[in-house]
C-alpha positions as CSV (number, residue, x, y, z in Angstrom):
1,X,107.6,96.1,124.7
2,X,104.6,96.4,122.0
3,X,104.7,96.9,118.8
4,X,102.2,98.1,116.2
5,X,101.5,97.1,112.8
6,X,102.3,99.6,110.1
7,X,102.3,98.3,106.9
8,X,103.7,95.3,104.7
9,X,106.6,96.7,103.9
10,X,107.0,96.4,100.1
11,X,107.4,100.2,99.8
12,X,108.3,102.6,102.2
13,X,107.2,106.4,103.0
14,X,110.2,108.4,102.2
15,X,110.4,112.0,102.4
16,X,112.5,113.3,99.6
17,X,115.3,116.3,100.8
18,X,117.6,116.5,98.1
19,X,117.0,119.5,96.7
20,X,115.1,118.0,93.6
21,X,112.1,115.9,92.6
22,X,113.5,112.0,92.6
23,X,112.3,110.7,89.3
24,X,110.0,107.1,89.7
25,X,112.6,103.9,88.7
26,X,115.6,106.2,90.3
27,X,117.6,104.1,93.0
28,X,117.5,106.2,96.1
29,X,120.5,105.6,98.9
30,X,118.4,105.0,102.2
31,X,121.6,106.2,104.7
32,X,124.7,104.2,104.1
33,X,123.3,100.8,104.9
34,X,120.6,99.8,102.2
35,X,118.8,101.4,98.8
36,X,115.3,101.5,97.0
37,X,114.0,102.4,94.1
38,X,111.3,105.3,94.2
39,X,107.4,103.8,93.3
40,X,106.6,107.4,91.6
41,X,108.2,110.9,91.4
42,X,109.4,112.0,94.6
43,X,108.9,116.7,94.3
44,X,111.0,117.7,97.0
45,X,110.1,118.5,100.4
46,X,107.7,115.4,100.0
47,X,106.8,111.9,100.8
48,X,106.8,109.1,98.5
49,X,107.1,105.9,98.0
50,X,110.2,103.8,97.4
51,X,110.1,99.9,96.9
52,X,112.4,98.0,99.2
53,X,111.5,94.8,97.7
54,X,111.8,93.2,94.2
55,X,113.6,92.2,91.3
56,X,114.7,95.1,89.2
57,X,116.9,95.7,86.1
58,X,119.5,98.2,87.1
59,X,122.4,99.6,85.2
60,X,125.8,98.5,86.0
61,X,129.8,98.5,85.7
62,X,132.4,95.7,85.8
63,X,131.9,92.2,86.5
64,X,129.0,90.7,88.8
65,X,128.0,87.2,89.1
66,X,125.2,85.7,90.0
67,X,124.9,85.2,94.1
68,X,126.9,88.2,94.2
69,X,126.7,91.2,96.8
70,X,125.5,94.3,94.3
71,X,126.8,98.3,95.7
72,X,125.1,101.3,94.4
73,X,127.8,103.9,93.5
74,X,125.8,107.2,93.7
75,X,129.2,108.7,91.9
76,X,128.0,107.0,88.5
77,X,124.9,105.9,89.5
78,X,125.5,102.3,88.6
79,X,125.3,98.8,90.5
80,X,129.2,97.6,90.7
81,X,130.8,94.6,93.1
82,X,132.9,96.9,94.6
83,X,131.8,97.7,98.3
84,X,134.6,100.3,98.8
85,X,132.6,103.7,99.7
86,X,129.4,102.3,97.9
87,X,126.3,101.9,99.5
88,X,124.5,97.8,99.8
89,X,121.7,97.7,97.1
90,X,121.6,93.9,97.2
91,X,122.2,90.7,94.8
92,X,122.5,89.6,91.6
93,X,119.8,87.4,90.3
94,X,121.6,86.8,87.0
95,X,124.9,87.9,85.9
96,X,125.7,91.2,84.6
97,X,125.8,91.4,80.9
98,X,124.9,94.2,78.3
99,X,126.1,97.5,81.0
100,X,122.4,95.9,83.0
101,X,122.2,93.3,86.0
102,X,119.4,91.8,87.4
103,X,118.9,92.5,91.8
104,X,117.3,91.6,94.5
105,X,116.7,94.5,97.0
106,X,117.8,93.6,100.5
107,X,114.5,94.5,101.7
């Protein structure tokens, strides 16, 4: 099988069906296995772009060290260490402190 080069994969295309425009710096839940964070606003019924790679600041709950696996609950919208019905964002860079934690996207 062949493939063919798309593109380098820093962002993805990402067509936005939610119902409402995706604001830029929002984390988006790509399925149940990974997340991004949306390059600019998203208007429904569109394509934009999300990064899938990076470092980013991202609000949080509870205790997360660093190495840790980070979950995005789309309940509270936060980054938490607990994987239970939370979707893989990625891992902390830093430890959490002040409500914030530092992750890399799983790419």
């Amino acid at each position: 099988m062949k493939a063919e080069y798309y593109q380098k994969g820093v962002t993805i295309d990402y067509k936005n069906t939610s119902g409402a425009t995706i604001a830029a710096n929002t984390i988006v839940a790509l399925g149940t296995t990974r997340c991004g964070v949306a390059g600019t606003d998203i208007p429904n019924n569109s394509v934009g772009s999300v990064f899938v790679e990076g470092v980013w600041i991202v609000p949080s709950t509870g205790t997360i060290a660093l190495g840790a696996a980070v979950y995005y609950d789309t309940s509270t919208e936060k980054a938490t260490a607990t994987a239970t019905s939370n979707v893989p964002l990625g891992w902390a860079v830093a430890a959490a402190e002040n409500d914030t934690v530092k992750i890399k996207l799983l790419g």
